[in-house]
C-alpha positions in Angstrom: -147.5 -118.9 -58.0 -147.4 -118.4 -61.9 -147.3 -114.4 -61.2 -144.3 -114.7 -58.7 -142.4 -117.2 -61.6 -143.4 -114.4 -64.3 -141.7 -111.8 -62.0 -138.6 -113.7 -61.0 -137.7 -114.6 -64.9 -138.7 -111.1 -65.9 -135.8 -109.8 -62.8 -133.7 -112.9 -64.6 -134.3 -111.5 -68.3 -133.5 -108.2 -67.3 -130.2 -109.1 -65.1 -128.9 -111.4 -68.2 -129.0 -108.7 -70.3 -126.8 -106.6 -68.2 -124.6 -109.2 -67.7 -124.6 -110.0 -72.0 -123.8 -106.3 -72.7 -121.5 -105.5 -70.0 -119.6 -108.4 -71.6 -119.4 -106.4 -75.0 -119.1 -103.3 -74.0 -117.5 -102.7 -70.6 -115.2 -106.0 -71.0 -111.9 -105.2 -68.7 -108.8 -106.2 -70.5 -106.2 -108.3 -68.5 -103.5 -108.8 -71.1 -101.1 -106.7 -69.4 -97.7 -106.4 -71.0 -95.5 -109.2 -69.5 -92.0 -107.7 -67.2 -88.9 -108.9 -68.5 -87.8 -108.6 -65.0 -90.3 -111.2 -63.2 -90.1 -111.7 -59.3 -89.4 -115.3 -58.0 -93.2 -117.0 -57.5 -94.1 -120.1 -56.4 -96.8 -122.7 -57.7 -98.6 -125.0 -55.2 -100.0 -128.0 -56.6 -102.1 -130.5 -54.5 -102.0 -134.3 -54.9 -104.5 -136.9 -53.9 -104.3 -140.1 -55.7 -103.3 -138.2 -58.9 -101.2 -140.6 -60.4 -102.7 -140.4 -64.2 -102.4 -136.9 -63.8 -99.3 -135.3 -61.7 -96.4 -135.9 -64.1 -98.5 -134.2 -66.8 -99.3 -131.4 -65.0 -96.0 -130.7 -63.1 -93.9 -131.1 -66.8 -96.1 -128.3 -68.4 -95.4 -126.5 -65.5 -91.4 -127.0 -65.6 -91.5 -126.6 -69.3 -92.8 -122.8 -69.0 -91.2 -119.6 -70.3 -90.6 -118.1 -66.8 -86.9 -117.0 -66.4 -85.1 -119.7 -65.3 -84.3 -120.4 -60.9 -87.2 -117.4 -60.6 -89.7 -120.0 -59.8 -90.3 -123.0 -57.8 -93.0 -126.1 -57.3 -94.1 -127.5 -54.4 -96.4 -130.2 -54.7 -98.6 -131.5 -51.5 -98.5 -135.2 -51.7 -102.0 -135.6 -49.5 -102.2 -139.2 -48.4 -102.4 -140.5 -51.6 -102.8 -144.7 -51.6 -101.6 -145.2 -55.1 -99.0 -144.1 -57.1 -98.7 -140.4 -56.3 -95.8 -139.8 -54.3 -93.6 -142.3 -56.2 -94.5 -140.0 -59.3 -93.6 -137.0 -57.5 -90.2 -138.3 -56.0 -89.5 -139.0 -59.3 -90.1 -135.6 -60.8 -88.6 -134.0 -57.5 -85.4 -136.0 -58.5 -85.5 -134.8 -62.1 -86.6 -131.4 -61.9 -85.0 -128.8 -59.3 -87.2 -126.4 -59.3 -89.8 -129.2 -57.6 -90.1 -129.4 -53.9 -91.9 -132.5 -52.6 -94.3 -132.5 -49.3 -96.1 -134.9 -47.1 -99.3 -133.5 -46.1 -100.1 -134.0 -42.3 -104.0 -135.2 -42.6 -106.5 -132.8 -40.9 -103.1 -130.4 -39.7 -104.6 -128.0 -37.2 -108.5 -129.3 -37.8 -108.3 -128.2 -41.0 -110.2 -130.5 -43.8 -109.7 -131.1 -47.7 -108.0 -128.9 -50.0 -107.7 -126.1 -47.7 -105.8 -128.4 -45.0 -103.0 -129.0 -47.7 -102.6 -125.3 -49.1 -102.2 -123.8 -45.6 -99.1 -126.5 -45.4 -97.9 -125.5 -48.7 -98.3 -121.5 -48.4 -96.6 -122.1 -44.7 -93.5 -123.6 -46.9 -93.4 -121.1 -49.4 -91.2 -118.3 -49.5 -91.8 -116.0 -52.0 -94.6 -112.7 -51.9 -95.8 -114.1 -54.9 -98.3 -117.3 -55.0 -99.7 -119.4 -57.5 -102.3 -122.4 -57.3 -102.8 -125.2 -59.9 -105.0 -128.3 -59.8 -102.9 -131.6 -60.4 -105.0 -132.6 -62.6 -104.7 -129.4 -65.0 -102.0 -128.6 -67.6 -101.2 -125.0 -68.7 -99.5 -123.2 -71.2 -96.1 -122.0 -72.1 -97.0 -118.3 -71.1 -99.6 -119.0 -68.2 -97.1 -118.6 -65.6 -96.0 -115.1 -66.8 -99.6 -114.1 -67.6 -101.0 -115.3 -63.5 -97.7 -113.0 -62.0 -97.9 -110.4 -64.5 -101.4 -109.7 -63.7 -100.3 -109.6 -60.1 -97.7 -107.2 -60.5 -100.9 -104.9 -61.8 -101.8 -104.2 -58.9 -104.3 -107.0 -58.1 -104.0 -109.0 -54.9 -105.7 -112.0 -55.6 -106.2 -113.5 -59.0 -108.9 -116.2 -60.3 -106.8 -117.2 -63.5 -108.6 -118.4 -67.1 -109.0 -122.4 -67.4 -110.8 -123.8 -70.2 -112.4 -128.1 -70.4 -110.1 -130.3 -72.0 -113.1 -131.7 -74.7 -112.0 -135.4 -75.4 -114.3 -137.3 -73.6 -118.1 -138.2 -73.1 -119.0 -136.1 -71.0 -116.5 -133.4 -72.3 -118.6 -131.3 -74.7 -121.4 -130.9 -72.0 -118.9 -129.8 -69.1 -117.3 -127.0 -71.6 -120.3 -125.4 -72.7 -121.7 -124.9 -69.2 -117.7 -124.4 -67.9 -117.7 -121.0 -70.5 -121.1 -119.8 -69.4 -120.3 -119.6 -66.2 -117.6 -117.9 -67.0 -119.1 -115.4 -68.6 -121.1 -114.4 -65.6 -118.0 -114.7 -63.0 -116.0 -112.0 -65.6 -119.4 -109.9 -66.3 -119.8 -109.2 -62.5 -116.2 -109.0 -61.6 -116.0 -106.4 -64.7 -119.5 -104.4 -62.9 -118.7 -105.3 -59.2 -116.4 -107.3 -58.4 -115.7 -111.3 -58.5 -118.2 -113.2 -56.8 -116.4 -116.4 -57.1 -113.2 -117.8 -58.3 -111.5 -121.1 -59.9 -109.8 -122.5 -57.2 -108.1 -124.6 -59.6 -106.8 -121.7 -60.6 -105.4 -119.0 -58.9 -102.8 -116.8 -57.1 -102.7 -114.4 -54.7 -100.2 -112.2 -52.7 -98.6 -113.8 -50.1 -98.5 -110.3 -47.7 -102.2 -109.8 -48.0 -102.8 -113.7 -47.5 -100.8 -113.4 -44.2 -102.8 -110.0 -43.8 -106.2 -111.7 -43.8 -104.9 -114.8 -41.9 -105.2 -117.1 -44.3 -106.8 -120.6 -44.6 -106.7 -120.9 -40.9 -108.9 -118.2 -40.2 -111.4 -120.0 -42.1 -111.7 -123.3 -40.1 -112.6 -126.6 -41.2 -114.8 -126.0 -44.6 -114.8 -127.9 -48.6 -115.8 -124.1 -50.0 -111.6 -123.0 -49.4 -111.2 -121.2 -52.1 -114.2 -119.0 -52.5 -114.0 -118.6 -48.5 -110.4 -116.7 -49.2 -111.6 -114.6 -51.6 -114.3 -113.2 -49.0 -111.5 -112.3 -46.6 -109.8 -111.0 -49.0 -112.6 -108.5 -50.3 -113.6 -107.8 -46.8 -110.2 -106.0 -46.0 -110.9 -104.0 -49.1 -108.1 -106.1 -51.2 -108.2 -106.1 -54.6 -109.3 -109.1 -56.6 -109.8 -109.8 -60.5 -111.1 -112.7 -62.8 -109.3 -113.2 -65.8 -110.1 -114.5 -69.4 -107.7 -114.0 -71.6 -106.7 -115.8 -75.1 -103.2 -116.7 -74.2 -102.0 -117.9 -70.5 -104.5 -120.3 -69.4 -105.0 -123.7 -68.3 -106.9 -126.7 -69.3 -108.4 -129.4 -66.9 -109.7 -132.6 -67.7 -113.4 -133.0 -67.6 -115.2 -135.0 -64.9 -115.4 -138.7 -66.9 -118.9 -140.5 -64.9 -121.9 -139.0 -64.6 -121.6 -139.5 -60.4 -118.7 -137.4 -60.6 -120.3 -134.9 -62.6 -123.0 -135.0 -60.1 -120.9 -135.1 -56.9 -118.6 -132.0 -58.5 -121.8 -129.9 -59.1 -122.9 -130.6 -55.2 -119.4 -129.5 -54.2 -120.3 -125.6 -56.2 -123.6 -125.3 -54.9 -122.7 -126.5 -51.3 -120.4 -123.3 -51.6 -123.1 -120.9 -52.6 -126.1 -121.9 -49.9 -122.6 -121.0 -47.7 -121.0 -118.3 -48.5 -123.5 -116.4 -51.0 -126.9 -117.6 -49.7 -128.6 -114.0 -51.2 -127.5 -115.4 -54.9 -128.5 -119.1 -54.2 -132.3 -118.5 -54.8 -132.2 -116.6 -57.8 -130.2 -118.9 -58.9 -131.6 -122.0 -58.3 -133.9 -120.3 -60.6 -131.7 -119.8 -63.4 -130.1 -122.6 -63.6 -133.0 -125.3 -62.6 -135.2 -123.4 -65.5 -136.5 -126.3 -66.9 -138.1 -127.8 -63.9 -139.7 -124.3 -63.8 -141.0 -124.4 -67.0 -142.4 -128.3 -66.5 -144.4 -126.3 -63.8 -145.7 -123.9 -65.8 -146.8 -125.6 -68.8 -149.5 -127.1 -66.9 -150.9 -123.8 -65.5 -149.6 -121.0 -68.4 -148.3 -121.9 -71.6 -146.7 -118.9 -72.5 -144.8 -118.6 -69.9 -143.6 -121.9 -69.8 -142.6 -121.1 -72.7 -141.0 -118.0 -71.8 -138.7 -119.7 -69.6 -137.9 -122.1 -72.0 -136.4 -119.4 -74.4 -134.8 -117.7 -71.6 -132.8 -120.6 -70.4 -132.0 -121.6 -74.3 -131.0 -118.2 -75.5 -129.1 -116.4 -72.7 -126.6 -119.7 -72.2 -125.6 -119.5 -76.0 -125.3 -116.0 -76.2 -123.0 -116.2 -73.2 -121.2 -119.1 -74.9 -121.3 -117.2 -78.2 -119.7 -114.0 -76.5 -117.4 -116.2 -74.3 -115.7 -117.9 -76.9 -115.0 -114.8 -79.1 -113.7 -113.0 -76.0 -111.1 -116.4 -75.4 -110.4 -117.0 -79.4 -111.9 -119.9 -80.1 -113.3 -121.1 -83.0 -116.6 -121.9 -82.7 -116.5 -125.0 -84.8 -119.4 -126.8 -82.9 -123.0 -126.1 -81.9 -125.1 -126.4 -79.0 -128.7 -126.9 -78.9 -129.7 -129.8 -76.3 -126.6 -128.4 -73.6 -128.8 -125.5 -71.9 -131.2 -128.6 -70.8 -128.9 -131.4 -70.2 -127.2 -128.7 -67.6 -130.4 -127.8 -66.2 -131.2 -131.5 -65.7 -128.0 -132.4 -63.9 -128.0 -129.4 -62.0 -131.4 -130.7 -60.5 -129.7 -133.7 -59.4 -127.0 -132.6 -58.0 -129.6 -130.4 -56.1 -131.8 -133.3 -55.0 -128.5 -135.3 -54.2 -127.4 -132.7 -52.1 -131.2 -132.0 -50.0 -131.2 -136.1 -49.5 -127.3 -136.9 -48.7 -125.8 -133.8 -47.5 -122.3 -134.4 -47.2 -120.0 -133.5 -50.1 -117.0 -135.2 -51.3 -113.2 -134.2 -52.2 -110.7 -136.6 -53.3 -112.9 -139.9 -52.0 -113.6 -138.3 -48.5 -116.9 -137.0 -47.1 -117.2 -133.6 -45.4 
């Protein structure tokens, strides 16, 4: 056993480096000069008992620098049984541009998120498509940045979106947030995306139609990433962006169950839809389990482990935040194992319970 751990971190080792120096030297640029002459785009936003959240999110969105009548909001009121649609009624009443809908629960036998985008791309009307979380503001610039990067030539976008930090569990949620990060750019950059921030994104509305949409994927909590596999497998073009200006910042998960029940939700969608990367990387990011193992049996490489799973998630970090311009006025030194610890939970949580949650319903 101790020889088949030394080989899989050694293959781990190796593929971090590749991923560390393609960051640095091989980084593909995405701030693409912004048209003066934008196209019309829409932004869908999906509500489910978002009341602390909505009117934030949908007044940064109003109050962006996009020309004027050349976009429009429609936000998917899902059944919310608090203040949600009141909020929205109210902001649909104040803001033109901002196009209220009752989501029909379970439309067609489709579940969750994906059930209330395929309502709201159905009442779009414009070739070009943008998603935001309601619980997410954005910048002045985002929306220019997301279309202008569609206009390049790219079909379907993951956009950049960064942890809000106030919070307690805040600083933990953005370290491991950039890391990740830094691996979804790194192989879209070598490859091409293997994932995307659903929270986050936008698409052409032609190729969406192309690859039949939501509907052709069923009933399934993994939407997002599910889309972005039809859309690679007709050859479209996809990209992950990090940039230092247009992005958007979402509020960290604020309990530890949420934390918990948000990382089930991720690696629900990798044992699904990218089973070949789930075992390496239950390796990578369960490392200190691993190296709990190994200290009984081999203490150097126990140790080994130890200073993989430390080192490569700050110098991912480190890389991260120079690439996005921040100003790495903190330090991280017990993140690496808090993250490894949770992620073992969530793992356990998911073995023993099974079903995952979205918005307060099991799937």
């Amino acid at each position: 056993m101790m020889t088949v751990l030394f080989i899989i971190y050694t293959l781990l080792v190796l593929f971090e480096l590749v991923l560390i120096l393609s960051f640095i030297i091989d980084f593909k640029v995405t701030e693409y000069p912004v048209h003066d002459d934008l196209p019309k785009v829409t932004v869908l936003v999906c509500a489910r008992n978002e009341e602390h959240n909505i009117s934030d999110c949908l007044k940064s969105i109003v109050q962006s620098d996009y020309p004027e009548g050349q976009f429009n909001i429609l936000v998917g009121n899902d059944n919310s049984d608090d203040n949600t649609k009141e909020i929205i009624k109210s902001c649909e009443h104040k803001y033109p541009m901002i196009r209220a809908l009752d989501i029909e629960h379970e439309k067609e036998g489709l579940i969750a998120k994906g059930n209330v985008l395929n309502q709201l791309v159905d009442a779009s009307d414009t070739e070009y498509v943008v998603i935001i979380d309601a619980d997410m503001v954005v910048t002045k610039d985002w929306l220019r940045r997301m279309v202008a990067e569609l206009m390049a030539g790219y079909d379907m976008i993951s956009g950049y979106t960064q942890i809000l930090r106030p919070g307690k569990w805040a600083w933990i949620q953005y370290f491991d947030w950039q890391v990740v990060l830094h691996s979804m750019k790194s192989m879209a950059d070598l490859y091409r995306p293997i994932s995307i921030l659903g929270n986050n994104m936008g698409f052409k509305r032609s190729s969406y139609d192309e690859v039949g949409g939501f509907r052709t994927l069923g009933p399934t909590d993994v939407e997002d990433l599910g889309l972005l596999q039809l859309f690679q497998r007709e050859g479209f073009k996809t990209s992950q962006m990090v940039t230092r200006t247009g992005y958007a910042k979402t509020k960290p998960q604020q309990s530890f169950n949420d934390i918990i029940v948000q990382r089930c939700r991720w690696m629900n969608g990798v044992f699904v839809h990218h089973w070949l990367l789930a075992i390496p990387a239950v390796f990578a990011r369960l490392w200190i389990i691993f190296a709990v193992v190994a200290l009984f049996r081999e203490v150097d490489l126990a140790i080994g482990i130890i200073i993989y799973g430390m080192t490569s998630s700050q110098l991912k970090f480190y890389f991260m935040e120079l690439r996005s311009g921040a100003r790495l006025s903190v330090y991280y030194y017990l993140e690496p194992i808090i993250i490894s610890l949770l992620d073992t939970i969530a793992l356990l949580r998911l073995m023993f319970v099974g079903k995952v949650s979205w918005k307060g319903r099991k799937h």
